[in-house]
GUGU-268872 format. One record per residue (C-alpha): residue number from 1; residue in three letters; y, x, z. Coordinates in Angstrom, 1 decimal. Layout:
// residues N
[NUM 'ALA' [Y X Z]],
...
// end
This chain:
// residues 223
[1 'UNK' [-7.4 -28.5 -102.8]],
[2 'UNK' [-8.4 -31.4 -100.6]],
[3 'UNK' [-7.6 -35.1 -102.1]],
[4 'UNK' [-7.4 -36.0 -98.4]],
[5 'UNK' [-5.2 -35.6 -95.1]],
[6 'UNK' [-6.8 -32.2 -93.4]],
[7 'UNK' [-7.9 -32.2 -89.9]],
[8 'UNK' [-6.2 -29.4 -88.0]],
[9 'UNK' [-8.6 -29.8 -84.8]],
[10 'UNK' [-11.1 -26.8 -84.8]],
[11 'UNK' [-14.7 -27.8 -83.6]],
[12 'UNK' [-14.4 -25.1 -80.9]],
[13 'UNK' [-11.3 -26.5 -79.0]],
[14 'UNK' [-13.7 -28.9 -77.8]],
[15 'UNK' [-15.9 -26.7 -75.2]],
[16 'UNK' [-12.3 -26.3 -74.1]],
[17 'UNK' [-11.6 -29.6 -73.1]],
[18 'UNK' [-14.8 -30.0 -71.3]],
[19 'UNK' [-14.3 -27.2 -69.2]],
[20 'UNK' [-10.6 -28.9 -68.5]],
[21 'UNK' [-12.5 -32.0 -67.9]],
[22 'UNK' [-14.9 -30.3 -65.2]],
[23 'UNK' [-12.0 -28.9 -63.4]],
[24 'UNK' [-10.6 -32.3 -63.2]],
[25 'UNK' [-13.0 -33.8 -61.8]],
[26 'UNK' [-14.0 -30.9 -59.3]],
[27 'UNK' [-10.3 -31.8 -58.1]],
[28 'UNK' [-10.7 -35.6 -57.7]],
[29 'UNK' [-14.3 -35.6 -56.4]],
[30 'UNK' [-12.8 -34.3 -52.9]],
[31 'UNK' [-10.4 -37.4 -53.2]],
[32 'UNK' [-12.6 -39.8 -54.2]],
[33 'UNK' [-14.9 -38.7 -51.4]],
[34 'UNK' [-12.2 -39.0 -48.6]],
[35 'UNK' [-11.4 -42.8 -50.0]],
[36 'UNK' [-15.1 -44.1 -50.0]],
[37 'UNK' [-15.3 -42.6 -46.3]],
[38 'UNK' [-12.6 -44.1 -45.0]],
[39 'UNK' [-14.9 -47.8 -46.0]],
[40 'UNK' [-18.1 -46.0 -44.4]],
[41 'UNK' [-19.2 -47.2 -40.7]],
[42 'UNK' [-19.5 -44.2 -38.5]],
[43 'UNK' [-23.7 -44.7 -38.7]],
[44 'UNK' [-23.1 -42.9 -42.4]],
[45 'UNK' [-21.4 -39.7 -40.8]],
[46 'UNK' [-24.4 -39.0 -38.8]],
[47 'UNK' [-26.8 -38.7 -41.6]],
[48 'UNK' [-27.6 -35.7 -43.4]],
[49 'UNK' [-27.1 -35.6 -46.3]],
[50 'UNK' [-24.5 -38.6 -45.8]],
[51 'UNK' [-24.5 -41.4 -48.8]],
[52 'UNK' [-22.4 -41.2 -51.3]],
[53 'UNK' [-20.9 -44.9 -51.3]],
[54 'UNK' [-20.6 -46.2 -47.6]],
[55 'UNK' [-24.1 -48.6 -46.5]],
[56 'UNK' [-21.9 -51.7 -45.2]],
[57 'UNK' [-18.5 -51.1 -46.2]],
[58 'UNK' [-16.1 -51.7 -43.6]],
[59 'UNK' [-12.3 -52.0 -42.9]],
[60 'UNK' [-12.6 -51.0 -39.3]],
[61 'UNK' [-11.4 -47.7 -39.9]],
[62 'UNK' [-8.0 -48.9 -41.2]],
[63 'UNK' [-7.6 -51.5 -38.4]],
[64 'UNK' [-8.0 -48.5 -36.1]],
[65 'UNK' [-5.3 -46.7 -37.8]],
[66 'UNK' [-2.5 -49.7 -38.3]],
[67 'UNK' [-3.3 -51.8 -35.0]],
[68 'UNK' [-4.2 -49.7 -32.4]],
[69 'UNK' [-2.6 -46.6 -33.7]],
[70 'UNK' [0.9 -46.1 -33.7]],
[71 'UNK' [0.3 -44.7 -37.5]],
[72 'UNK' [4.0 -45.6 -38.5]],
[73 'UNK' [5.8 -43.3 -35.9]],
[74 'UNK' [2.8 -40.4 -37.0]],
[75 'UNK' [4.0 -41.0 -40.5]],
[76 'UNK' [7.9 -40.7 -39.6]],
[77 'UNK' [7.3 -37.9 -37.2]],
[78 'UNK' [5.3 -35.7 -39.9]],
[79 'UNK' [7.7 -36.8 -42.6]],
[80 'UNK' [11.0 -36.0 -40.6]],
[81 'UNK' [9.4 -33.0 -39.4]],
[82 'UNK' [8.7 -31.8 -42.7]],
[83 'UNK' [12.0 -32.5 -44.4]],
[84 'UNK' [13.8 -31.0 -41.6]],
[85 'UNK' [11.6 -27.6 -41.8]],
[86 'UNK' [12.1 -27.7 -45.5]],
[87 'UNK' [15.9 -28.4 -45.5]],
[88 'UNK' [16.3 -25.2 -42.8]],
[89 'UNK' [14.5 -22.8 -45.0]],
[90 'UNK' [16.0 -23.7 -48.3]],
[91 'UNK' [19.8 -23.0 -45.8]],
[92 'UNK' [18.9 -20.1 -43.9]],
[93 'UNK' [16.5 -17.8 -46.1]],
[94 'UNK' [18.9 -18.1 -48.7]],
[95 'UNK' [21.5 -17.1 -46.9]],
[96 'UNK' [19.8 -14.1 -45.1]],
[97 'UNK' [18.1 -13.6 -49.0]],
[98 'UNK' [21.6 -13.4 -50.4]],
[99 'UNK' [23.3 -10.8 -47.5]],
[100 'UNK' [20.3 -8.3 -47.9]],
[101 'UNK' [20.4 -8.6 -51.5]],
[102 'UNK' [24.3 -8.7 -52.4]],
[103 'UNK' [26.4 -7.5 -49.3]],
[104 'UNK' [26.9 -4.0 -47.9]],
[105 'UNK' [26.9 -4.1 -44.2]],
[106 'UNK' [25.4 -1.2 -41.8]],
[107 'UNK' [21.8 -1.6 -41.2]],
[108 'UNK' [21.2 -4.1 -43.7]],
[109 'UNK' [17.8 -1.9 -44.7]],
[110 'UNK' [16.7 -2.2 -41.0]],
[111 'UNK' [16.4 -5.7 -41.1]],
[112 'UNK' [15.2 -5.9 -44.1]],
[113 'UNK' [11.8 -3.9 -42.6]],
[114 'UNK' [11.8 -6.1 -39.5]],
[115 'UNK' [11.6 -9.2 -41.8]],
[116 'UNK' [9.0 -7.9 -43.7]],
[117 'UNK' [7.0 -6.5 -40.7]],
[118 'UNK' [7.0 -9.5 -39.2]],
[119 'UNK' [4.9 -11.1 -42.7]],
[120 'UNK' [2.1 -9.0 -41.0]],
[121 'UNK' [2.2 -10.8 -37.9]],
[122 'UNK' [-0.9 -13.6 -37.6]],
[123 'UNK' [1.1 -16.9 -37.0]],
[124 'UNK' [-1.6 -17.5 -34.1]],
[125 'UNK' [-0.3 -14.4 -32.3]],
[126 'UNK' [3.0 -16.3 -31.8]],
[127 'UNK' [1.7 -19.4 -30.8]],
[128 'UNK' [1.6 -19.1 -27.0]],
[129 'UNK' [5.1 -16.7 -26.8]],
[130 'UNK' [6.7 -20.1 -28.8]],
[131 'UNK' [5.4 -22.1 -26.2]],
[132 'UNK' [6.6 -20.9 -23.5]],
[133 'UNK' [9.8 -20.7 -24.9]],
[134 'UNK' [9.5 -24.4 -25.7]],
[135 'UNK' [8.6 -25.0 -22.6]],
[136 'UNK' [11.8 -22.8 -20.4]],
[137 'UNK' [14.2 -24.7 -23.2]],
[138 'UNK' [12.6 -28.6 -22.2]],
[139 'UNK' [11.7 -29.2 -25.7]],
[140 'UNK' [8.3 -29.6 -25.3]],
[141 'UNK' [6.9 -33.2 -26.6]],
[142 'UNK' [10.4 -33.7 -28.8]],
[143 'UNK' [11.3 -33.2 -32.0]],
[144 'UNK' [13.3 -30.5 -32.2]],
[145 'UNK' [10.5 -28.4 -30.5]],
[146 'UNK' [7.9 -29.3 -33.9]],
[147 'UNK' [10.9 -27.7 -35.9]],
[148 'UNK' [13.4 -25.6 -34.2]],
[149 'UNK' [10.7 -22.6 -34.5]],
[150 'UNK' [10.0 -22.7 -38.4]],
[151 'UNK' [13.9 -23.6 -39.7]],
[152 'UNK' [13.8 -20.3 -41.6]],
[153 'UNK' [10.3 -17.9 -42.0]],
[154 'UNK' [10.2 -14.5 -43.5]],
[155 'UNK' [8.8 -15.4 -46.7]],
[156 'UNK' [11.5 -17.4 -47.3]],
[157 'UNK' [13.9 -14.4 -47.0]],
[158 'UNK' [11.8 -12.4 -49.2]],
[159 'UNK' [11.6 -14.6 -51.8]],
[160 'UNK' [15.1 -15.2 -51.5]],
[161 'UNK' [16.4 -11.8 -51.8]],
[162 'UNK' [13.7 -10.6 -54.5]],
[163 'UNK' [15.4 -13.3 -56.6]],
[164 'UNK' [19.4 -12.8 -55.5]],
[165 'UNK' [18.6 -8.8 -56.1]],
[166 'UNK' [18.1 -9.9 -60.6]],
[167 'UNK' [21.7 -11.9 -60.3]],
[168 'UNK' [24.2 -9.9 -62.4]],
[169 'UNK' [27.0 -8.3 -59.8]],
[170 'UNK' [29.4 -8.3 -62.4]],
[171 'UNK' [29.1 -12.0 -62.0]],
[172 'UNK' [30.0 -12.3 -58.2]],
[173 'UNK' [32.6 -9.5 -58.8]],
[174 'UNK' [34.4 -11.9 -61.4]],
[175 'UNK' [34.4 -14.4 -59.2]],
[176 'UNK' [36.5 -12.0 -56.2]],
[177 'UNK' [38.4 -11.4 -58.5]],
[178 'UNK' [39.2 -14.9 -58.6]],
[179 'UNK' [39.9 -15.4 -55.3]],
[180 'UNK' [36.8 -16.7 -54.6]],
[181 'UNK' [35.3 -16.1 -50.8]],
[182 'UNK' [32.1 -15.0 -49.9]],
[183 'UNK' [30.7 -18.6 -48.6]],
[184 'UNK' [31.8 -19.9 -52.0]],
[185 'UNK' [30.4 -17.4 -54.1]],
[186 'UNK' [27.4 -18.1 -52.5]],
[187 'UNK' [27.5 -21.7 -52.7]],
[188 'UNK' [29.0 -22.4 -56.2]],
[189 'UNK' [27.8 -19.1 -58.0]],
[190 'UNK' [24.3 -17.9 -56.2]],
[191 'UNK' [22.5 -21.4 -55.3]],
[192 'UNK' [23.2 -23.0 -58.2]],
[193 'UNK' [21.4 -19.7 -59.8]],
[194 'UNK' [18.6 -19.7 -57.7]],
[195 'UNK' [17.5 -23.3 -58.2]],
[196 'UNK' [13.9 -21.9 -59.4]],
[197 'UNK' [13.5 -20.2 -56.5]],
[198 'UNK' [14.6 -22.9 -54.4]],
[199 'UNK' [12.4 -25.4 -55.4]],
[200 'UNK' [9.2 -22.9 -55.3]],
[201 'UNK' [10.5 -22.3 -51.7]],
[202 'UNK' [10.5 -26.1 -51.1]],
[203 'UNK' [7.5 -26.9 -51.7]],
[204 'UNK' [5.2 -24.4 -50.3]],
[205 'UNK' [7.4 -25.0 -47.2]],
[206 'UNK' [7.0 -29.0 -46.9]],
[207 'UNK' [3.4 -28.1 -48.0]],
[208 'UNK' [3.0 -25.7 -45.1]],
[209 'UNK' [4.7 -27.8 -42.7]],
[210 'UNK' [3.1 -30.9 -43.1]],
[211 'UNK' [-0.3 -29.3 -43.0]],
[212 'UNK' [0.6 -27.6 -39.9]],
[213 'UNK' [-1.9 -28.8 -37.3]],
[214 'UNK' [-2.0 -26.8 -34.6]],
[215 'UNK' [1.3 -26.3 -33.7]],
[216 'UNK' [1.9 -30.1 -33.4]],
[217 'UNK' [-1.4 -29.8 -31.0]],
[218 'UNK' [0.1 -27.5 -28.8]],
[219 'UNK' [3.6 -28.8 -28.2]],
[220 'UNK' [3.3 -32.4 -28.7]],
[221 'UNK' [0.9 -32.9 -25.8]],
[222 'UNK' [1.7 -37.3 -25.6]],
[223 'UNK' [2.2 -39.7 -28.3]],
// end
């Protein structure tokens, strides 16, 4: 027996905590690096290798971005479109994830294959068909033309019905039986359920929306 308190901490948790420590800091570095190059003149781009800390620090880049920039009306556009994209796919994929998982309705595995065909299709392929339908609809440079196109994707429905299919039926059968409707059942009963699913759609969908680039390049042709 030890007369002392007993330290728990085994001397080989610690190679452990380095190697946490390492893959901190391979995450921040690329941070870190985008903050001191916003303060670098554009002299410090041009040479190879670059500097790590700017020569003659300078806020010219940021009185690019807030006077002659309209940067608030970027942010707002970016953020609106985002939420908006978001909002549609959380509506829409759960609701096409819950009627191929839970309803019985002719030619519900045909769609099923059409929505996961289309997972094979390269987003670039449809770039220029959604254009021009952009474009025969007037929505080019507006709003509704950044998101109207991406308000539900076929990942969403798959993840959406892989999830709906492990909900008990019994449980939506008990609440028929209770007179509840279809658009209530799936409201009260099913979201409320899904809520992990949900928020992993969420964010890989505000994720990919507000790191879509080339999209906003091809339809928003003015400021």
């Amino acid at each position: 027996r030890t007369s002392g308190p007993v330290d728990h901490r085994e001397p080989r948790a610690w190679p452990i905590y380095l190697l946490l420590i390492l893959g901190l800091a391979i995450f921040v570095v690329p941070f870190l690096w985008m903050l001191l190059g916003s303060f670098k003149p554009p002299q410090d781009f041009l040479v190879s290798p670059p500097p790590w800390l700017p020569t003659k620090p300078t806020l010219d880049n940021y009185d690019n971005l807030f006077n002659r920039l309209d940067f608030p009306r970027y942010f707002f556009n970016s953020t609106f479109v985002a939420l908006v994209v978001t909002a549609g796919n959380l509506v829409f994929c759960s609701m096409l994830g819950y009627a191929l998982a839970k309803l019985s309705f002719r030619g519900r595995g045909l769609i099923f294959k059409l929505v996961i065909a289309t997972l094979m299709v390269p987003s670039s392929v449809t770039v220029i068909p959604l254009f021009v339908l952009m474009s025969v609809l007037g929505l080019v440079n507006t709003l509704p033309g950044l998101f109207l196109p991406f308000l539900a994707g076929p990942f969403g429905v798959f993840l959406m019905r892989q999830f709906m299919l492990g909900i008990p039926d019994e449980l939506l059968d008990a609440a028929r039986v209770d007179g509840a409707g279809e658009y209530r059942i799936f409201w009260q009963v099913v979201m409320p359920l899904a809520t992990p699913a949900l928020a992993t759609l969420g964010i890989l969908t505000f994720l990919a929306s507000w790191n879509n680039f080339l999209w906003p390049l091809v339809v928003a042709t003015k400021d």
